[in-house]
Residue frames as qw, qx, qy, qz and C-alpha x, y, z in Angstrom:
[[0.748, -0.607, 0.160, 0.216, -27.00, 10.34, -16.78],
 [0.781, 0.092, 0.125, 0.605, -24.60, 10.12, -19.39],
 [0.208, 0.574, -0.008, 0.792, -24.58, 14.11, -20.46],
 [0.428, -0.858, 0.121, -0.257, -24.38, 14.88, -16.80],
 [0.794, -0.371, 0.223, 0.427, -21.12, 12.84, -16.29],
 [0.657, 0.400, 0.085, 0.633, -19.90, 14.33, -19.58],
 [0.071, -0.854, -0.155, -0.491, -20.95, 17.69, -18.45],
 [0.867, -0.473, 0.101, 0.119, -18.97, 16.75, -15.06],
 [0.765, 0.123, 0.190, 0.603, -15.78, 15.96, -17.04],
 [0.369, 0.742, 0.210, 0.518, -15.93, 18.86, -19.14],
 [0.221, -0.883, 0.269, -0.315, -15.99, 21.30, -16.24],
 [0.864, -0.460, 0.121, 0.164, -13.49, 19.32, -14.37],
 [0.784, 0.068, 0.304, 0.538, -10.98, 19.24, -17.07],
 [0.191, 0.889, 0.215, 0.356, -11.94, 22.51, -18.09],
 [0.658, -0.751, 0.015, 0.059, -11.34, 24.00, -14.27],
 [0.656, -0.526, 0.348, 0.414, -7.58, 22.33, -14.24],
 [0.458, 0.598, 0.196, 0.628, -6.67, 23.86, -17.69],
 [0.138, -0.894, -0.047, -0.424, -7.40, 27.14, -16.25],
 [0.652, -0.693, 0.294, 0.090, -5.35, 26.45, -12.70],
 [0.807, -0.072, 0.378, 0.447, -2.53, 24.69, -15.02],
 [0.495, 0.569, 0.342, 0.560, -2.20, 27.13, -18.10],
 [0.092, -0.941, -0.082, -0.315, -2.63, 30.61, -15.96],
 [0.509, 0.402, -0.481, 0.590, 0.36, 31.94, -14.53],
 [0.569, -0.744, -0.259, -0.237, -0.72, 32.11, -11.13],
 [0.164, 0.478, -0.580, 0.639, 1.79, 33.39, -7.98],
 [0.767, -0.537, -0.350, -0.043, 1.35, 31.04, -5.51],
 [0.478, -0.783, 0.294, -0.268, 2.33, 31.97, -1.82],
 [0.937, -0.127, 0.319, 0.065, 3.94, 28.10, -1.68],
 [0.387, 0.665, -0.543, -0.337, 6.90, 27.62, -3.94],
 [0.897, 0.101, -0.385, -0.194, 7.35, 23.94, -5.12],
 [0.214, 0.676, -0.497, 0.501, 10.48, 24.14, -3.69],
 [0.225, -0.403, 0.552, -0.694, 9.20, 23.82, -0.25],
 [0.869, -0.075, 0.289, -0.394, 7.49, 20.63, -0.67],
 [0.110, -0.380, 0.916, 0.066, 8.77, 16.86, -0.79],
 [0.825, 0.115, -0.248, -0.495, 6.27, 14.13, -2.37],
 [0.389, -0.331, 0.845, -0.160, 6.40, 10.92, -0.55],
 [0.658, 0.206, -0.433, -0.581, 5.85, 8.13, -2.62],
 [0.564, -0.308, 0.632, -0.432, 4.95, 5.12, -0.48],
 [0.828, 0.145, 0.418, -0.343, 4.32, 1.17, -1.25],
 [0.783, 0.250, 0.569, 0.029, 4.80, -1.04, -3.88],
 [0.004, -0.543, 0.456, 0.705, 6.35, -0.13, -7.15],
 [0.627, 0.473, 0.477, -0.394, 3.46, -0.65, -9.89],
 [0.386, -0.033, 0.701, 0.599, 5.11, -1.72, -13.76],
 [0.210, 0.514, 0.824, 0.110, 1.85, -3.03, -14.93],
 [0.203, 0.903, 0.303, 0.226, 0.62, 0.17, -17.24],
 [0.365, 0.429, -0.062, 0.824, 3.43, 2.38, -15.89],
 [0.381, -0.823, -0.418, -0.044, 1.47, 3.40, -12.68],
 [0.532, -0.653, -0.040, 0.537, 4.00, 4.15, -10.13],
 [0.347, 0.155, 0.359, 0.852, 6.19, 5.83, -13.72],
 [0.030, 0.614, 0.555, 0.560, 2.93, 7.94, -14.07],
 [0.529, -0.771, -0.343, 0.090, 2.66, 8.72, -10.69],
 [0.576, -0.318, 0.055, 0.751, 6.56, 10.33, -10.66],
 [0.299, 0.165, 0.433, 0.835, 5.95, 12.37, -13.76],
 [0.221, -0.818, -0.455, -0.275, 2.47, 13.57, -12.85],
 [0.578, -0.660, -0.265, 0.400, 4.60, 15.08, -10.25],
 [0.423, -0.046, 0.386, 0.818, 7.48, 16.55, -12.36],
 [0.157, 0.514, 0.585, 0.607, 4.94, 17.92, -14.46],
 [0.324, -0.857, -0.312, -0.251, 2.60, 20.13, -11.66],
 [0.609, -0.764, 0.195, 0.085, 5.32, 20.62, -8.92],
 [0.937, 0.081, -0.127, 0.314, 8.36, 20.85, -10.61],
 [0.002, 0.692, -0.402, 0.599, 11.45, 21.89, -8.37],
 [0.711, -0.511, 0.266, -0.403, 9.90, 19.65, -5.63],
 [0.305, -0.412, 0.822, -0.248, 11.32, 16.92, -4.00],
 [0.927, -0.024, -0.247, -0.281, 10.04, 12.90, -4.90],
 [0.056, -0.403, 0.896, -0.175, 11.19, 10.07, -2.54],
 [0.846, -0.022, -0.343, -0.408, 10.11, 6.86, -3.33],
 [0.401, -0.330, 0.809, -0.276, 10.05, 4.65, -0.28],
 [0.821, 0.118, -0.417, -0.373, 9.99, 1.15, -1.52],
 [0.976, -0.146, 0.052, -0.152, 11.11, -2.41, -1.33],
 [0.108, -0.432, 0.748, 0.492, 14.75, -3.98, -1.87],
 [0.259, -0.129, 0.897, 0.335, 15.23, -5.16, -4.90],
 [0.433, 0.688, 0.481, -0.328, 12.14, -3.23, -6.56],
 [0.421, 0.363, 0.474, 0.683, 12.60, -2.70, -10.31],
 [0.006, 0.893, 0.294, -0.340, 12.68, 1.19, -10.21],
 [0.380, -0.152, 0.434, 0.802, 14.32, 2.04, -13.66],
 [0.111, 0.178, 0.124, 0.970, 13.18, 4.90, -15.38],
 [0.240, -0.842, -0.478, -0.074, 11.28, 6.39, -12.93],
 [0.213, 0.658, -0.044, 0.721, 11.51, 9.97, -12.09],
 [0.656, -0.693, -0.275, -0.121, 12.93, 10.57, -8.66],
 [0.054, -0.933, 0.201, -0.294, 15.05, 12.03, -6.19],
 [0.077, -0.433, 0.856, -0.271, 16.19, 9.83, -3.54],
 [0.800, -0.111, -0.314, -0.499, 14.95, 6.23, -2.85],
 [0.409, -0.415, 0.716, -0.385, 14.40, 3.98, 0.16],
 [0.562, 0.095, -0.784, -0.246, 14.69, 0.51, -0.12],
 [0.575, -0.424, 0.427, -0.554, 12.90, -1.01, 3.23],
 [0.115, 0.083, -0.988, -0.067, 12.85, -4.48, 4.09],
 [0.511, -0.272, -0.232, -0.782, 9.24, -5.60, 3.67],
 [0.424, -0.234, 0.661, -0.572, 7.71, -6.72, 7.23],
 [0.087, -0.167, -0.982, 0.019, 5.53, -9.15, 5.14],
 [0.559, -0.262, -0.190, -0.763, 1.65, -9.53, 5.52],
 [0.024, 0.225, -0.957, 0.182, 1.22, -11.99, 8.08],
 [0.351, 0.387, 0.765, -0.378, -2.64, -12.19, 8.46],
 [0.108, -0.639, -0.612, -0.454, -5.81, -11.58, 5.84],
 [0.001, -0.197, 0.120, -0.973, -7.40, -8.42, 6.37],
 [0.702, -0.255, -0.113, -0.655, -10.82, -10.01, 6.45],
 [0.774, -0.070, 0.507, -0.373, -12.55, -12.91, 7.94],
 [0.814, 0.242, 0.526, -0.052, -13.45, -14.38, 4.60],
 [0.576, 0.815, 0.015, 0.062, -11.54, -13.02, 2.16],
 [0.797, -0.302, 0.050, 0.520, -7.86, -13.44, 1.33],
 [0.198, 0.931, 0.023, 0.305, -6.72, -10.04, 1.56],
 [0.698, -0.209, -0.434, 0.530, -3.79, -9.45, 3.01],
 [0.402, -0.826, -0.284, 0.273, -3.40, -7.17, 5.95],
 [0.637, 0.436, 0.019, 0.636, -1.00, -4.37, 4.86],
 [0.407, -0.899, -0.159, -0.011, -0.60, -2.03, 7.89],
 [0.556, -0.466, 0.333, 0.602, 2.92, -2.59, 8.90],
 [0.581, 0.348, 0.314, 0.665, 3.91, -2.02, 5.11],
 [0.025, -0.850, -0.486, -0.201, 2.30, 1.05, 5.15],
 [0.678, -0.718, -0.091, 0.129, 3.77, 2.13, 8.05],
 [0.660, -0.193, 0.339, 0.642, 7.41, 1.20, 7.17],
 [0.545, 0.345, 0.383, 0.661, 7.28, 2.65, 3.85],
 [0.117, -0.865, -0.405, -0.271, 5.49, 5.64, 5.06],
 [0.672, -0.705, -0.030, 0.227, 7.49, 6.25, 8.47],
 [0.701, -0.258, 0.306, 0.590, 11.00, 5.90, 6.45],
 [0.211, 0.805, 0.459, 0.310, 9.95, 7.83, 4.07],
 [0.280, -0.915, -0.180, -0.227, 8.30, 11.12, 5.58],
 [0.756, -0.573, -0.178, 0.262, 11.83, 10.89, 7.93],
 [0.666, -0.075, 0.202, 0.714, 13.96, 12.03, 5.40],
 [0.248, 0.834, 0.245, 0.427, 12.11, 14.97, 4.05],
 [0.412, -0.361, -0.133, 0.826, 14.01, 18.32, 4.89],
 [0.071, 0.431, 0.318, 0.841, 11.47, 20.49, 2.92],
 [0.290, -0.160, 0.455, -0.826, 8.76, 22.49, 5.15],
 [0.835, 0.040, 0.166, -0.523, 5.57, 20.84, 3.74],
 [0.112, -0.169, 0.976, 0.080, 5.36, 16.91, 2.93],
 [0.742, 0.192, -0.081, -0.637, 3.05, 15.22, 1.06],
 [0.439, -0.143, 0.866, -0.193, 2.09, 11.22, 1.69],
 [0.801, 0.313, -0.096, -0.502, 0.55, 9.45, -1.16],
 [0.849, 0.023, 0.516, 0.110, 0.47, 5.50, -2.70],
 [0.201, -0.179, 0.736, 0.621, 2.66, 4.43, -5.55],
 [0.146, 0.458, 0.736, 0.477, -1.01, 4.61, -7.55],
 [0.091, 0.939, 0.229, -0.239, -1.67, 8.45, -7.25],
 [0.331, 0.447, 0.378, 0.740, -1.27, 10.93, -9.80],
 [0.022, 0.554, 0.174, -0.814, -1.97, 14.86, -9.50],
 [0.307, 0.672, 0.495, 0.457, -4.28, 16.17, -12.92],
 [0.093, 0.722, -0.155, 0.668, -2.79, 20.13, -11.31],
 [0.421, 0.046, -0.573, 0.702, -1.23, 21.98, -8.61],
 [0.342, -0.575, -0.293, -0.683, -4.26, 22.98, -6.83],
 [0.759, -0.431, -0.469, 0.135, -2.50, 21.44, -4.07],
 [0.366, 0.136, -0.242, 0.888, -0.10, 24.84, -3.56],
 [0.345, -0.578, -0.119, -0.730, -3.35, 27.12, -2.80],
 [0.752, -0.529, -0.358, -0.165, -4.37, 24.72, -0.14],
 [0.729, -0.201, -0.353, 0.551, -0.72, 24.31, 1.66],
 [0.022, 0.304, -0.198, 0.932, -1.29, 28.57, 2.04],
 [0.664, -0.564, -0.004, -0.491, -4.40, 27.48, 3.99],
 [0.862, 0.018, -0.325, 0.389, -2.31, 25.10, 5.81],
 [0.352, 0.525, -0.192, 0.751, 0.30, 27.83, 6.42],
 [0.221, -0.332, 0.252, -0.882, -1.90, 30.33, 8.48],
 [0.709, -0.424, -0.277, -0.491, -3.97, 27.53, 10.02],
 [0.214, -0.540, 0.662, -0.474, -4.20, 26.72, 14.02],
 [0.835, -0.231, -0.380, -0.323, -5.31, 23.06, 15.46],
 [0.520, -0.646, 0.471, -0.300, -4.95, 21.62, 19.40],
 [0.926, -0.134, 0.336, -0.110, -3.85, 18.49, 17.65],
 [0.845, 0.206, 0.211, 0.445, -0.78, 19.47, 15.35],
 [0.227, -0.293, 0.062, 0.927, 1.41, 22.48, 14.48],
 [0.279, 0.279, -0.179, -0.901, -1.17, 23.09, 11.64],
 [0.841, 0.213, 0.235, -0.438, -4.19, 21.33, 9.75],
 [0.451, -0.182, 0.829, 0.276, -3.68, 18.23, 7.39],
 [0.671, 0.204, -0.242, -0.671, -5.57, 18.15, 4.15],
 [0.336, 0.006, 0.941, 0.026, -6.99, 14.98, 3.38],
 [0.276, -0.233, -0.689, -0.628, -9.88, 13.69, 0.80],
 [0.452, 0.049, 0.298, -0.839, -13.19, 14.67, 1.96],
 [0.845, 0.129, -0.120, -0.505, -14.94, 11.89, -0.29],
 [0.730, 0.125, -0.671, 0.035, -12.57, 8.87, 1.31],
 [0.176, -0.001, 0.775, -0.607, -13.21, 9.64, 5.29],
 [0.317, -0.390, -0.864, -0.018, -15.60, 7.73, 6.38],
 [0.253, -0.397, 0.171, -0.865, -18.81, 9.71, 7.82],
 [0.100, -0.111, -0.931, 0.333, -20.14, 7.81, 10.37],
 [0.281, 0.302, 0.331, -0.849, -23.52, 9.72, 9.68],
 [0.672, 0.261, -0.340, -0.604, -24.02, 7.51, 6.76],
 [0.866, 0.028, -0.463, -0.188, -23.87, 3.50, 6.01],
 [0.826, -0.138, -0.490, 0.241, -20.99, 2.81, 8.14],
 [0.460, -0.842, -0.161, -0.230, -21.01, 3.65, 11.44],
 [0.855, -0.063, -0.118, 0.501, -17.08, 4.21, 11.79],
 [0.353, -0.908, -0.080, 0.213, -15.61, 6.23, 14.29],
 [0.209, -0.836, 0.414, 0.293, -11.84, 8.42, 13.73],
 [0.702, 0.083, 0.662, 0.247, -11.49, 7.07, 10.15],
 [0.389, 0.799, -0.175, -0.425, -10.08, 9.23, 7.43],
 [0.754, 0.617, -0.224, 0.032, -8.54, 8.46, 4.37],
 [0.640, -0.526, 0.405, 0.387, -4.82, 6.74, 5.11],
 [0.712, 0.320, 0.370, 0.503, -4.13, 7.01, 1.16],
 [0.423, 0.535, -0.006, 0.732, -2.90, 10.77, 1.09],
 [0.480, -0.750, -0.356, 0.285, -1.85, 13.27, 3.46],
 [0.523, 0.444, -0.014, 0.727, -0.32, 16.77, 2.89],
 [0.345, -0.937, 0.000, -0.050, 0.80, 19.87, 5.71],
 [0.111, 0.875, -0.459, 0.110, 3.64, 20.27, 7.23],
 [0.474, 0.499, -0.706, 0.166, 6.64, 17.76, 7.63],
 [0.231, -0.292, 0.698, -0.611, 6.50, 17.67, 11.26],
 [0.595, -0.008, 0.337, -0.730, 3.38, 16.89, 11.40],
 [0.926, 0.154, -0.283, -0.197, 2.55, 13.99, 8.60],
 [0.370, 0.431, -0.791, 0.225, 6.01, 12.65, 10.15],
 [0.236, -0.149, 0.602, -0.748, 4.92, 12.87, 13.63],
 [0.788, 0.168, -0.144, -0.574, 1.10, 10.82, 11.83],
 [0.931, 0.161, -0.312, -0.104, 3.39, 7.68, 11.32],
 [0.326, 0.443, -0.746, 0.375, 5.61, 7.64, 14.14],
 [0.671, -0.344, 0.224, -0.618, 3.76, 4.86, 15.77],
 [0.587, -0.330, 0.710, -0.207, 3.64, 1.46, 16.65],
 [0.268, -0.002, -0.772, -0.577, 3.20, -1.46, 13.97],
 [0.746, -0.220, -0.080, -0.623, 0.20, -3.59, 14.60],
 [0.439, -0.236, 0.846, -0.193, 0.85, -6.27, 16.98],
 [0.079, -0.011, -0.971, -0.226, -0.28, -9.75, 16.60],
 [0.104, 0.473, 0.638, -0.599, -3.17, -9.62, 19.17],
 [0.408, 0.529, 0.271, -0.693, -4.73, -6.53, 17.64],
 [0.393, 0.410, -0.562, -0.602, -4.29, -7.82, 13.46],
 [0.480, -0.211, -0.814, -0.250, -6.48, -11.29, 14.52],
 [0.280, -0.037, 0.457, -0.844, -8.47, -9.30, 17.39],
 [0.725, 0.111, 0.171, -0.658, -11.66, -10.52, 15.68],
 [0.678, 0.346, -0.603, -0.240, -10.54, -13.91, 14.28],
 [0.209, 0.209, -0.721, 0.627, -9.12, -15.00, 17.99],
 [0.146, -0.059, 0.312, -0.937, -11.95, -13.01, 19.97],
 [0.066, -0.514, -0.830, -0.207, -15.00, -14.90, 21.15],
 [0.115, 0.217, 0.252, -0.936, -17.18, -11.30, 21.40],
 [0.202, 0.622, 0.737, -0.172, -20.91, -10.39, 20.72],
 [0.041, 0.640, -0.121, -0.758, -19.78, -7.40, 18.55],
 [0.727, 0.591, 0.300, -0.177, -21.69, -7.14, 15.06],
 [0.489, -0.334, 0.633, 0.497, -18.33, -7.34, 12.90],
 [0.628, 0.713, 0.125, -0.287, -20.56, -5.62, 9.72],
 [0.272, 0.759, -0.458, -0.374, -16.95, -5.53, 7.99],
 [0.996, 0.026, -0.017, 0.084, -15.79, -8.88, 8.64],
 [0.249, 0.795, -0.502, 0.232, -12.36, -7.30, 9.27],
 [0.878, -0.182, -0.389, 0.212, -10.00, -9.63, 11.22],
 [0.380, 0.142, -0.331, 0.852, -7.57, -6.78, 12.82],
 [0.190, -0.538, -0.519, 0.636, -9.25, -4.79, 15.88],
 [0.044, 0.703, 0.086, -0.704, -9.11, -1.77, 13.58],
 [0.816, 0.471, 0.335, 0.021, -9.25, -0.98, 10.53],
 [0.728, 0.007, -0.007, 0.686, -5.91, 0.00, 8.82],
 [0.091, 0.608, 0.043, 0.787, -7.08, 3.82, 8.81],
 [0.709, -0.688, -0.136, -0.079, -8.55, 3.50, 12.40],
 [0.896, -0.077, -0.187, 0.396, -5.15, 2.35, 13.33],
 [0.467, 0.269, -0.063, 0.840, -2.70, 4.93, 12.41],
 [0.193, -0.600, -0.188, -0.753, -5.07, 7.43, 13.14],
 [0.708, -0.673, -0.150, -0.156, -6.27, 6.21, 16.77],
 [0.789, -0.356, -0.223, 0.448, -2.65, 5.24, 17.62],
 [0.246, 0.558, 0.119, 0.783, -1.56, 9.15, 16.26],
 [0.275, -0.719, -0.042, -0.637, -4.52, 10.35, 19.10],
 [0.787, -0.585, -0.123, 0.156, -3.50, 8.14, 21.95],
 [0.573, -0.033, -0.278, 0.770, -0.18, 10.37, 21.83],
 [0.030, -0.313, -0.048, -0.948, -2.00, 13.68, 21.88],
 [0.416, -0.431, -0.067, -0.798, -5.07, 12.97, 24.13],
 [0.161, -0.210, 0.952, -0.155, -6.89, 10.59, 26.42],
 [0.708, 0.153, -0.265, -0.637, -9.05, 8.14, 24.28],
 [0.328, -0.307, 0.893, -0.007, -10.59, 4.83, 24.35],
 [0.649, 0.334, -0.268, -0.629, -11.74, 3.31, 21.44],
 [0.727, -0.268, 0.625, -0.098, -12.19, -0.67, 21.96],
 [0.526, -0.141, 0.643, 0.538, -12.19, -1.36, 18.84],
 [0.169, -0.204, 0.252, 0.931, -13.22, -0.56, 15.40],
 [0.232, -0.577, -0.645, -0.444, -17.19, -0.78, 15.68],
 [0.356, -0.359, -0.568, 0.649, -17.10, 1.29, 19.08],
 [0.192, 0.377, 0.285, 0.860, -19.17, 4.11, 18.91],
 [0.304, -0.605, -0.601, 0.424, -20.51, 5.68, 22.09],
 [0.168, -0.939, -0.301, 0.014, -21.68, 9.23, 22.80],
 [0.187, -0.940, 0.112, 0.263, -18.50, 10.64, 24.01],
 [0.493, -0.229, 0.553, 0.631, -16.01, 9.35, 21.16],
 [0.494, 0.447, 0.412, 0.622, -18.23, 10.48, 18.59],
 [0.028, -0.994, -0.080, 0.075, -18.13, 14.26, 20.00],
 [0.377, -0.756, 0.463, 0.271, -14.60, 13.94, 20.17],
 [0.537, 0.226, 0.677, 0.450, -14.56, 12.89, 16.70],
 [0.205, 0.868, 0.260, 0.371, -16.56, 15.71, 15.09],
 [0.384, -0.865, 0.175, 0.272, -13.86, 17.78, 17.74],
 [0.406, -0.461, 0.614, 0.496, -10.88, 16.55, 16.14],
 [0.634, 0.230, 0.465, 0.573, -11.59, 15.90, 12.63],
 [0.003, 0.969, 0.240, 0.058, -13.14, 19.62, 12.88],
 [0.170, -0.929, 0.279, 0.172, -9.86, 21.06, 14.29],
 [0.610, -0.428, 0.580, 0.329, -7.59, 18.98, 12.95],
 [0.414, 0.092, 0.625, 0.655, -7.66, 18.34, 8.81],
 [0.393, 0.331, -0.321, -0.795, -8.77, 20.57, 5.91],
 [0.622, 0.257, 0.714, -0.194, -11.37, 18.25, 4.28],
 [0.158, 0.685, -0.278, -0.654, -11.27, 18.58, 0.36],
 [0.862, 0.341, 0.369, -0.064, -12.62, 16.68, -2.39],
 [0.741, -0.023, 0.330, 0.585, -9.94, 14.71, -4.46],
 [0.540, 0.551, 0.362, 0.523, -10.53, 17.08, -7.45],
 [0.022, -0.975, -0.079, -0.206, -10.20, 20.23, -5.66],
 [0.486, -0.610, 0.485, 0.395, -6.77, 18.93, -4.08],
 [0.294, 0.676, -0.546, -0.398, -5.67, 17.75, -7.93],
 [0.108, -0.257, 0.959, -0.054, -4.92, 13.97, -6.80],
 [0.910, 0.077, -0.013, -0.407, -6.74, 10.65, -7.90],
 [0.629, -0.275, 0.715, -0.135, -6.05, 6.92, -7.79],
 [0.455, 0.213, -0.738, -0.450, -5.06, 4.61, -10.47],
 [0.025, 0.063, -0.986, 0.152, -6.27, 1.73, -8.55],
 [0.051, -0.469, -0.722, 0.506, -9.01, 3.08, -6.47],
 [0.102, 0.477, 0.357, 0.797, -10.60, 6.14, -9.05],
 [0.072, 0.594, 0.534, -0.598, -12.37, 8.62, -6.57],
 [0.067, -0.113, -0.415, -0.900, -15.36, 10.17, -8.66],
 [0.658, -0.005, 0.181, -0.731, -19.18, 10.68, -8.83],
 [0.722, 0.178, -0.631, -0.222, -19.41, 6.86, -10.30],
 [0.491, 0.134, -0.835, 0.208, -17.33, 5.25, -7.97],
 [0.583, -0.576, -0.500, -0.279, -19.22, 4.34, -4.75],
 [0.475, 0.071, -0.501, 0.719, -16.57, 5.92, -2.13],
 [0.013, -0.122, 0.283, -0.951, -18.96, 8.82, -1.30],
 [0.679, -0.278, -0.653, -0.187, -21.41, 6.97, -0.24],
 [0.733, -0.306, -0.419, 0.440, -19.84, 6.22, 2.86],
 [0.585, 0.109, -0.098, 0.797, -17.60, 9.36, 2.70],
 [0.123, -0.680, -0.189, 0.698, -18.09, 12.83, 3.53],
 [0.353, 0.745, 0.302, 0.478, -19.12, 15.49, 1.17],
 [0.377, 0.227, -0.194, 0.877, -17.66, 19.03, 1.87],
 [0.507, -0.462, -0.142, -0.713, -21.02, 20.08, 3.03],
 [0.809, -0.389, -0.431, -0.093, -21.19, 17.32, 5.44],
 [0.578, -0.094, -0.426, 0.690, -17.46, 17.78, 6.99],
 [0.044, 0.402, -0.160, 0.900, -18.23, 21.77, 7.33],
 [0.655, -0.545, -0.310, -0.421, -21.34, 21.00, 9.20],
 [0.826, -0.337, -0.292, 0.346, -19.06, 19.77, 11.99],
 [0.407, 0.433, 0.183, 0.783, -17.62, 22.88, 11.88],
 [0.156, 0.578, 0.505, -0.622, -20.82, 25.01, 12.41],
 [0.135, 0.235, -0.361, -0.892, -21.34, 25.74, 8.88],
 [0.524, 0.395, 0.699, -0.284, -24.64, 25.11, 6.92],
 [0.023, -0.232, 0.629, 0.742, -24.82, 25.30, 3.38],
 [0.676, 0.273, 0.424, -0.537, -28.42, 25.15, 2.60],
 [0.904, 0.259, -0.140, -0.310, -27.97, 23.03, -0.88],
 [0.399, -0.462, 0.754, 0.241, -24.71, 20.16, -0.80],
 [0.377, 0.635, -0.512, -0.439, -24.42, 19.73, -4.46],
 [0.108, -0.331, 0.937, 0.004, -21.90, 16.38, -3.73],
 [0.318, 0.143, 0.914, -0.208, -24.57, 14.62, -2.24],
 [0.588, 0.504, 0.132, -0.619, -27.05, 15.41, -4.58],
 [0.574, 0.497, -0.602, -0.247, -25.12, 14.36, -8.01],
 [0.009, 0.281, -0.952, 0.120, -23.13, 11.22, -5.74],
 [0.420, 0.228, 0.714, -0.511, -27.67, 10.18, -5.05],
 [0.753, 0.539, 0.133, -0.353, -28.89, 10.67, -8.21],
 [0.535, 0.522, -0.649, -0.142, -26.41, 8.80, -9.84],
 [0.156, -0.238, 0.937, -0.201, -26.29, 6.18, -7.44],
 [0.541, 0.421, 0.418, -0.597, -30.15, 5.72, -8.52],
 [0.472, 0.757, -0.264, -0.366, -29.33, 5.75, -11.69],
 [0.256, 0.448, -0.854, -0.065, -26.68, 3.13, -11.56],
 [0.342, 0.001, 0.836, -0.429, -29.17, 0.64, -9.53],
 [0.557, 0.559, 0.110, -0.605, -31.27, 1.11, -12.08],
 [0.585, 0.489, -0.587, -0.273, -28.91, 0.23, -15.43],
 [0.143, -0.275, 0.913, -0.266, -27.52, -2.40, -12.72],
 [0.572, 0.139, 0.747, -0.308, -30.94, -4.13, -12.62],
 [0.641, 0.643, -0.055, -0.414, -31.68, -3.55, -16.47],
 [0.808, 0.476, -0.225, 0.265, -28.56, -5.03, -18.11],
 [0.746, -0.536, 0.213, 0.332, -25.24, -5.95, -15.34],
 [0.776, 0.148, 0.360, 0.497, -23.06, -5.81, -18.67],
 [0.275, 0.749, 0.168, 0.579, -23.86, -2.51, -19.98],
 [0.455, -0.890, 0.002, -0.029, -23.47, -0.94, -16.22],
 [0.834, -0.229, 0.233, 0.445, -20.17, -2.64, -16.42],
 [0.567, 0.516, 0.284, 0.576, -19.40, -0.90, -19.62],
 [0.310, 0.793, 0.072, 0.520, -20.37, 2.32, -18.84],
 [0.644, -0.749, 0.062, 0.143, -18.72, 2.55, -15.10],
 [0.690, -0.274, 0.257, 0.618, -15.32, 1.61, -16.21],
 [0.429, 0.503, 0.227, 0.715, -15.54, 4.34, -18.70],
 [0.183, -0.818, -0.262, -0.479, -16.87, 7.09, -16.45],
 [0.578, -0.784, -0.125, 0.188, -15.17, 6.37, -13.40],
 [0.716, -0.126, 0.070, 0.684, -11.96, 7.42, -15.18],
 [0.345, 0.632, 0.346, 0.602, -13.67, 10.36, -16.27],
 [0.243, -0.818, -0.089, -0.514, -14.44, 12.78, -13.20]]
């Protein structure tokens, strides 16, 4: 396992040398794109500082607006213009049993105010703990460009290995990734000009005597990607989705409809972007759950007769269940070293 993660790396890092070192004429010019930085402003290691400069560094010419807090400590970071918001607060836990707190509204705010000011064509939504490792995100915004969908001016990219397929463990309907979003302005703007989350629906299941199987324990009707995303389609179609275990016949056709016409699907490393918090790799257990590119195209009509993804993301999950039952400590060891690797 290990000289197949290294062997992983190698081409990975290899790959974005080549895409970073070759003069390449992209169709896109940096120019034409703004980088929303959203959320929290991260000291601790220099995240959010890494997260500006990773920017500077692949896309430079472009736009950075860091929508924050007042009275966030944002000295030397690298950035254009910056919104201070007033933060709405967490008023509930996200779970049942766990004190998490419910960050939707923040989101929202920091996202919404944001994305409002951009005046470039394309826009790009990410947390204060993403980084780019190359601009492999300029190729995509030229598929963008010339693409058509009945649910925006043009597609959205989005990670392919942090939506949720509902064809695997968890059976969750119109749930992509809410931690990055890149297309055109309009359009990611036009994503977060919705409602916050009421009371009602952010202690729907804490309130709510119901006979629904509540697998997440989530206290909020939805889940904070459900949200944005369901309250996004209830301007563009008619849908009901009760809540955020709902999964009947004719929402999930009209799921594989819309995430089909509506985003580019694209594993992190082929858009460029990863997570200081959250690491998205073969290690980390996101794709599980998540789509592989082989899975989203299927929804499509395509059929790739081998899907790679899932192959490595299974035999390493085997593999880790394994060291996991041999020796907890060493698994410990050799995750945190690998998931930063791929």
């Amino acid at each position: 396992m290990i000289y197949l993660n290294k062997l992983l790396w190698f081409n990975f890092k290899l790959i974005n040398y080549i895409a970073v070192s070759k003069n390449i004429n992209y169709k896109i010019n940096n120019e034409e794109i703004t980088f929303v930085i959203q959320g929290p402003i991260l000291n601790d290691n220099n995240v959010t500082k890494k997260s500006c400069e990773s920017i500077r560094k692949y896309f430079p010419g472009s736009q950075i607006i860091l929508s924050t807090w007042k009275e966030s400590n944002t000295i030397n970071l690298e950035y254009d213009h910056k919104i201070e918001n007033n933060d709405p607060g967490s008023p509930e836990n996200y779970f049942l049993k766990k004190e998490i707190p419910n960050n939707i509204n923040r989101q929202i705010i920091s996202s919404y105010n944001g994305i409002k000011k951009v005046n470039t064509k394309f826009a790009v939504k990410m947390r204060s703990d993403m980084y780019f490792v190359s601009n492999k995100l300029l190729k995509l915004l030229e598929i963008v460009d010339t693409s058509k969908s009945n649910y925006s001016s043009k597609k959205i990219i989005i990670p392919s290995n942090m939506a949720i397929n509902p064809d695997r463990e968890y059976k969750l309907l119109f749930h992509p990734s809410d931690t990055f979003f890149a297309g055109l302005s309009k359009d990611i703007y036009e994503l977060f000009d919705i409602p916050l989350m009421d009371n009602f629906t952010m202690r729907y299941f804490k309130d709510k005597d119901t006979d629904i199987i509540n697998y997440l324990q989530i206290s909020s009707r939805y889940t904070c990607e459900q949200y944005i995303f369901y309250s996004y389609l209830k301007k563009k179609i008619s849908l009901y989705f009760k809540n955020a275990f709902d999964y009947s016949k004719e929402n999930r056709v009209l799921h594989d409809k819309i995430f089909s016409n509506l985003f580019i699907c694209i594993r992190n490393s082929k858009i460029g972007v990863n997570c200081y918090k959250h690491p998205m790799s073969y290690f980390s257990s996101t794709l599980y759950y998540a789509y592989s590119e082989n899975e989203f195209n299927k929804i499509n009509g395509e059929n790739d007769f081998f899907d790679f993804e899932r192959f490595v993301s299974n035999f390493i999950r085997l593999i880790k269940s394994i060291i996991f039952f041999l020796s907890k400590s060493f698994f410990y060891k050799i995750k945190n070293f690998f998931i930063k690797k791929i």
